[in-house]
BAPA-320130 format. One record per residue (C-alpha): residue number from 1; x, y, z. Coordinates in steps of 0.2 Angstrom, whole numbers. Layout:
BAPA-320130
i/u/v/w
NUM/X/Y/Z
...
end
This chain:
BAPA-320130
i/u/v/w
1/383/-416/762
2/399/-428/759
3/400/-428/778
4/384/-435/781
5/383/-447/767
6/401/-452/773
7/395/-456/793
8/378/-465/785
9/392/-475/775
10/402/-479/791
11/386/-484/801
12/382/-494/790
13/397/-504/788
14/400/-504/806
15/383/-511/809
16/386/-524/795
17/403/-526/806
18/393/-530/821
19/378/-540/815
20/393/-553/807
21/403/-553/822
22/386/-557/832
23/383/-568/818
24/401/-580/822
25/399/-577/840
26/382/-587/843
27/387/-599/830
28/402/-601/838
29/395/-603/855
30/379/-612/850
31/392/-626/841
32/403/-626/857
33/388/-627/868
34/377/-641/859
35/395/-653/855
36/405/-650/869
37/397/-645/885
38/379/-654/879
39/370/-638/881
40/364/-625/865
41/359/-609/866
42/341/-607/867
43/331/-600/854
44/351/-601/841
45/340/-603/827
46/331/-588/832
47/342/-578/835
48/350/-582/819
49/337/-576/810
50/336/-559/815
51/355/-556/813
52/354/-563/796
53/341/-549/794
54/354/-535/798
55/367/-543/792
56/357/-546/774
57/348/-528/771
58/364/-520/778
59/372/-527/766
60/360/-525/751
61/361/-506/756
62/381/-506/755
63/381/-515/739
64/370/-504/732
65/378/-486/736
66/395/-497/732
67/390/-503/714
68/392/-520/717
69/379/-529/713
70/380/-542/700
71/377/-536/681
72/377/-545/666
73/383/-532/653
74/381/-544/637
75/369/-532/627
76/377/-516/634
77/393/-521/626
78/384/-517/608
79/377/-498/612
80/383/-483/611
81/389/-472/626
82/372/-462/623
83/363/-480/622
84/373/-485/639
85/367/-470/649
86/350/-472/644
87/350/-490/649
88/358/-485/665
89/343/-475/670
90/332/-486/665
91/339/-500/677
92/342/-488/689
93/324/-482/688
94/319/-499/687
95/329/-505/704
96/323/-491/714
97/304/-493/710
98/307/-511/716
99/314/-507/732
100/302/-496/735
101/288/-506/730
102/295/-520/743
103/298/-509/757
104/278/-503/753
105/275/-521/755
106/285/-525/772
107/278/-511/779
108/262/-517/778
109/267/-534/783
110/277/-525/798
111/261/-517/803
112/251/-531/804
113/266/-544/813
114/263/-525/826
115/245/-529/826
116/244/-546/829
117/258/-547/841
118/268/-558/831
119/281/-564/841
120/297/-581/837
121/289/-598/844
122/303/-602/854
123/310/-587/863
124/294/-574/862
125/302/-561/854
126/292/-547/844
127/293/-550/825
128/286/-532/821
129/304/-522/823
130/314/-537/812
131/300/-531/798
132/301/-513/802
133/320/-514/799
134/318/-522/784
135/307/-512/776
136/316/-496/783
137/331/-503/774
138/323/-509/758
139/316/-488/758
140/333/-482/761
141/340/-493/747
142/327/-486/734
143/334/-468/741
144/350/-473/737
145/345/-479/720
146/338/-461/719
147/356/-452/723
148/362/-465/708
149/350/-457/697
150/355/-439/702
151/371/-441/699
152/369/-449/684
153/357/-436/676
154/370/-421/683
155/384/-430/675
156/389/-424/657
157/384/-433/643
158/399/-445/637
159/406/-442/621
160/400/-454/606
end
């Protein structure tokens, strides 16, 4: 199972990698393009968007399977190793219903950008995959919320 989880991992990163290098390459070339040669890239903004969309839900995946999302562990500081576990589920329960209840939600709005035929204004692209990736990766955040709680329930109990 650790080989799997650790070529997902490496997808992901290297598809984060790629959706930022894409990222600085049109920015780049759209700068260059509009300032010095007096000619943009059509549909930059565009294009923008839906690398921002990789870029973002790759990295909100990463961060989550990494830990590092922001916490604020005022109240925490006062309980108990029992009383810190507990609220550890809790937030982790609570995190992973979230996700999943937003990736229920983009789904729906994925299907209907599909049935409508949604597409950008300037270039005509289809909206409906940008929002199927979203909510594909919104779901596979809430899983990985899932493995969190699995591991934290198969952990031993601290010590008080």
């Amino acid at each position: 199972m650790s080989g799997v989880v650790w070529l997902a991992r490496f997808a992901l990163r290297l598809a984060a990698a790629i959706f930022l290098v894409a990222l600085a390459l049109l920015t780049l070339a759209d700068v260059l393009g509009r300032y010095v040669f007096n000619f943009p890239v059509r549909g930059a903004v565009e294009l923008t968007e839906a690398i921002m969309v990789g870029t973002i839900f790759t990295g909100i995946v990463l961060a989550t399977e990494a830990h590092q999302h922001v916490t604020v562990d005022l109240l925490t500081m006062k309980l108990g190793p029992r009383g810190r576990r507990i609220q550890l589920a809790f937030s982790l329960l609570l995190a992973c219903i979230v996700s999943a209840l937003l990736g229920a939600v983009t789904w729906t709005q994925a299907l209907a950008a599909l049935d409508y035929g949604d597409k950008t204004t300037m270039l005509g692209l289809p909206m409906a995959p940008q929002v199927f990736f979203m909510s594909a990766f919104l779901f596979l955040n809430a899983l990985v919320y899932v493995a969190h709680l699995w591991r934290l329930w198969r952990r031993p109990a601290e010590p008080a």
